[in-house]
C-alpha positions in Angstrom: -92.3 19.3 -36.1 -88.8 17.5 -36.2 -85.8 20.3 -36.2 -83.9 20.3 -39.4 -80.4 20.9 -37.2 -80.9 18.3 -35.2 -81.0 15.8 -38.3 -77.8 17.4 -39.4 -76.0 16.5 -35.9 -77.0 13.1 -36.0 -76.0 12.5 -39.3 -72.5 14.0 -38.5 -71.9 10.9 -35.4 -70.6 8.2 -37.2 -71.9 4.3 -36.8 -69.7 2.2 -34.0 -68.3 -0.6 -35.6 -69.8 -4.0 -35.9 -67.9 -7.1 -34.5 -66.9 -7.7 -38.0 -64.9 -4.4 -38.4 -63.7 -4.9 -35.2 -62.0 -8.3 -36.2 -60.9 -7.0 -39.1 -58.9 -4.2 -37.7 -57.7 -6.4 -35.4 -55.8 -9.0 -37.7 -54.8 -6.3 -39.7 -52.7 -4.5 -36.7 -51.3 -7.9 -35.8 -50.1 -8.8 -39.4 -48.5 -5.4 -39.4 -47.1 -5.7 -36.5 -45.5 -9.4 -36.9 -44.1 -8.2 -40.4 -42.6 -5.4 -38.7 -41.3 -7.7 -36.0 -39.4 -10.2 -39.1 -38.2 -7.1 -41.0 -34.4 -6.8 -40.5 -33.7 -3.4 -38.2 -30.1 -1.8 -39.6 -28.8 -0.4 -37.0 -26.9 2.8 -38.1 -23.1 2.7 -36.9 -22.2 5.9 -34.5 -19.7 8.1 -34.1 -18.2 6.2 -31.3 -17.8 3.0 -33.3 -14.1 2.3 -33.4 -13.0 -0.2 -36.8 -11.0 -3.2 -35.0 -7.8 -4.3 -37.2 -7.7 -7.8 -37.8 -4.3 -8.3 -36.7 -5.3 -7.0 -33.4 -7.8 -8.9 -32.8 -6.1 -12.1 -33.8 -3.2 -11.1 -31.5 -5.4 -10.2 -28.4 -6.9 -13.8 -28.8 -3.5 -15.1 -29.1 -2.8 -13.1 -25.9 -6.0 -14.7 -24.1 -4.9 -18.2 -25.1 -1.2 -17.9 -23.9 -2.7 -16.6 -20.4 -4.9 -20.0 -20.5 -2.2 -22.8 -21.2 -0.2 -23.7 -18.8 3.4 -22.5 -18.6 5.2 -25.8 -18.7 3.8 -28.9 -20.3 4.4 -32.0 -19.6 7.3 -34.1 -20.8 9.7 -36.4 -19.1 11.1 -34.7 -16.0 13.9 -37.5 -16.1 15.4 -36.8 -19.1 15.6 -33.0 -18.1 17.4 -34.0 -14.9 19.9 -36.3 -16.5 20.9 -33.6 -18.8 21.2 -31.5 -16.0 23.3 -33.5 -13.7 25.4 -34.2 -17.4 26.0 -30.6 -17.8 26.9 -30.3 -14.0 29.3 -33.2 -14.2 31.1 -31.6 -17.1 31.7 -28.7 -15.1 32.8 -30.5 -11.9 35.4 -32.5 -14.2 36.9 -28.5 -15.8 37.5 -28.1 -11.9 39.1 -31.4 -11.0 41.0 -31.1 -13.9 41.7 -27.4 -13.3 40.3 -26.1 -16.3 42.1 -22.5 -16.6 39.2 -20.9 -17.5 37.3 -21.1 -13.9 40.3 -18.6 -12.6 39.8 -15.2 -12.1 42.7 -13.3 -13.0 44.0 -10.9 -10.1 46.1 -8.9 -12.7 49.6 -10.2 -11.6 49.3 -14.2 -11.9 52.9 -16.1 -11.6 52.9 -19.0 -13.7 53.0 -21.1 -10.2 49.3 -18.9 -9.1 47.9 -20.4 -12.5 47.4 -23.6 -11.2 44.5 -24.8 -8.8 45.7 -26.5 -5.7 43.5 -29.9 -4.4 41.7 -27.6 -1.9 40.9 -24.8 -4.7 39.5 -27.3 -6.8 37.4 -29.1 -3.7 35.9 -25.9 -2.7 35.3 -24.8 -6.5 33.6 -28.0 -6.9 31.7 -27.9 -3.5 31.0 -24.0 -4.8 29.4 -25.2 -7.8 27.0 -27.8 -6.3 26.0 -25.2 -4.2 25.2 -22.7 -6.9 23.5 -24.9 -9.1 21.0 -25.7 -6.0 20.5 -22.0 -5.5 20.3 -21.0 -8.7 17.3 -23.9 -9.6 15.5 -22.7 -6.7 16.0 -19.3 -8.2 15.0 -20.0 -11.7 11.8 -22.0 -10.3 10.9 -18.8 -7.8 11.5 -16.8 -11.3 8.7 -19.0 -12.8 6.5 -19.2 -9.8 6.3 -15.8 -9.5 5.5 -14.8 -12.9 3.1 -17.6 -13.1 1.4 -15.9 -10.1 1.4 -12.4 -11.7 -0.1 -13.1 -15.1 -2.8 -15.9 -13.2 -1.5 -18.6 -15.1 -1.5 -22.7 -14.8 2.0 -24.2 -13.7 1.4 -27.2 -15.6 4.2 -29.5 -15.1 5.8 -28.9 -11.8 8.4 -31.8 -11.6 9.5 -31.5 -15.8 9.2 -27.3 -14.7 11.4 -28.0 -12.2 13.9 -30.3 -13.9 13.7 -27.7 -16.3 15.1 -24.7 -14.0 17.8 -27.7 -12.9 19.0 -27.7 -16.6 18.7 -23.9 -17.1 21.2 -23.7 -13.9 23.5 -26.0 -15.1 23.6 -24.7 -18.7 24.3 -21.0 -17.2 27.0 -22.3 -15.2 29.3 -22.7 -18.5 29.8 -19.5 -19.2 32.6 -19.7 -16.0 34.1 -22.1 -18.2 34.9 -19.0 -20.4 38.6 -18.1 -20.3 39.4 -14.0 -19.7 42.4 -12.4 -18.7 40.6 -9.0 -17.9 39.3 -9.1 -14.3 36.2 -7.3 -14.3 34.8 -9.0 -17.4 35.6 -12.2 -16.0 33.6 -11.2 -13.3 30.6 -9.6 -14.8 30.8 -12.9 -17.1 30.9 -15.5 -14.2 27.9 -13.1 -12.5 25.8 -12.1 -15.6 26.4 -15.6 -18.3 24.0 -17.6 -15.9 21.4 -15.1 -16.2 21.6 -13.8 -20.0 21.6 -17.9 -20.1 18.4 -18.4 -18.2 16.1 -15.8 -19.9 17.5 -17.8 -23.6 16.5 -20.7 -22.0 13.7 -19.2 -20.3 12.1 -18.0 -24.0 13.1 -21.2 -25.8 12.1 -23.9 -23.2 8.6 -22.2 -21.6 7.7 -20.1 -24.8 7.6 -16.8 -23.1 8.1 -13.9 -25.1 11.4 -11.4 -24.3 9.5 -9.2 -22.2 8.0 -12.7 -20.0 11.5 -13.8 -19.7 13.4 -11.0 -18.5 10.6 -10.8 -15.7 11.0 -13.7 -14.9 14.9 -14.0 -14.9 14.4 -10.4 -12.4 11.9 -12.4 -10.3 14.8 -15.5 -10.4 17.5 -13.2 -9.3 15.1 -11.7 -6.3 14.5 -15.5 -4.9 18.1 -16.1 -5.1 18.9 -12.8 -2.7 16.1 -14.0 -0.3 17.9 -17.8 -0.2 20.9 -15.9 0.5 20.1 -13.4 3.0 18.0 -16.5 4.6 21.0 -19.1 4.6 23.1 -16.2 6.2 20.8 -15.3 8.8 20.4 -18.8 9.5 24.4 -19.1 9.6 24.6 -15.8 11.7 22.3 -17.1 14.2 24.1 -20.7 14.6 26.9 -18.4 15.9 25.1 -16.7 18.5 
């Protein structure tokens, strides 16, 4: 005698699946999931997303690229030193001819004082040749340095270095500028060369203001050291 309940139990456990259903379900879950997979996922923007300006972004690439080129590139390093060594002559002549303007005024001049003896005008001369070497080292050291600093490419070294020659020379006229009043003669003959060299500086490397002036106070650091070196060097001849 079969047991009602037990018919109901048994009728309550479903089939298991044939291999048809099984295949069935099977590309089913795969088509789902390679739709899912080609669907475009949006990705909602967060709090912490921050909105870029153009401008800044063009400008930080612009940044980038100007640490990437090289400082100086190339052109004729001959032609830079010829205008140098014109610019130097033209000084050397205001001292042979004993320009007025190369004097620094004392404050009581006689008219006889005014004029440059042949010794004066040896030594300015001699004075000037040995600036404009010191002062292209210094410019170049200036140049080096910063180069070093912002990990940049020379470029150029010989037309970087005519360059710095020309830069020197150029600086060099502002002694050339006549001034009865002793201290700004001074603070001309002492400041011209440099206000001259970060110009030049700006206009012949492309640096911007903030590039030059570092690099004119790296220029007047390397001059000091060729100083202090040349008079140690001096001192200890002596000894």
């Amino acid at each position: 005698m079969s047991d009602p309940n037990a018919k109901e139990h048994y009728d309550l456990v479903p089939d298991e699946p044939d291999d048809a259903s099984r295949r069935l379900h099977a590309d089913r879950v795969e088509r789902a999931v390679e739709a899912q997979s080609r669907a475009k996922v949006v990705i909602p923007p967060s709090e912490d997303t921050v909105d870029l300006d153009p401008k800044e972004v063009e400008s930080a690439d612009a940044a980038d690229e100007s640490l990437t080129t090289p400082i100086s590139p190339a052109s004729s390093a001959q032609a830079w030193c010829i205008a140098a060594l014109g610019v130097l002559a033209v000084i050397l002549l205001a001292w042979f001819a004993g320009a007025q303007g190369l004097l620094v005024p004392s404050g009581a001049e006689t008219p006889d004082a005014l004029e440059l003896s042949i010794l004066e005008r040896l030594a300015g001369a001699v004075r000037t040749v040995t600036f404009a070497v010191l002062a292209t080292a210094g410019f170049a050291f200036g140049i080096f340095c910063l180069a070093f600093t912002q990990q940049r490419p020379l470029g150029d070294v010989l037309s970087l270095l005519a360059k710095c020659a020309f830069i020197a020379a150029v600086g060099m006229l502002a002694w050339l500028i006549p001034c009865d009043i002793r201290i700004l003669k001074l603070a001309l003959n002492n400041l011209g060369p440099l206000a001259t060299g970060a110009l030049l500086y700006a206009v012949l490397f492309r640096l911007p203001p903030k590039d030059a002036l570092l690099a004119v106070a790296y220029a007047v650091l390397g001059m000091t050291l060729l100083v202090l070196f040349s008079a140690s060097v001096v001192w200890s001849a002596r000894l």
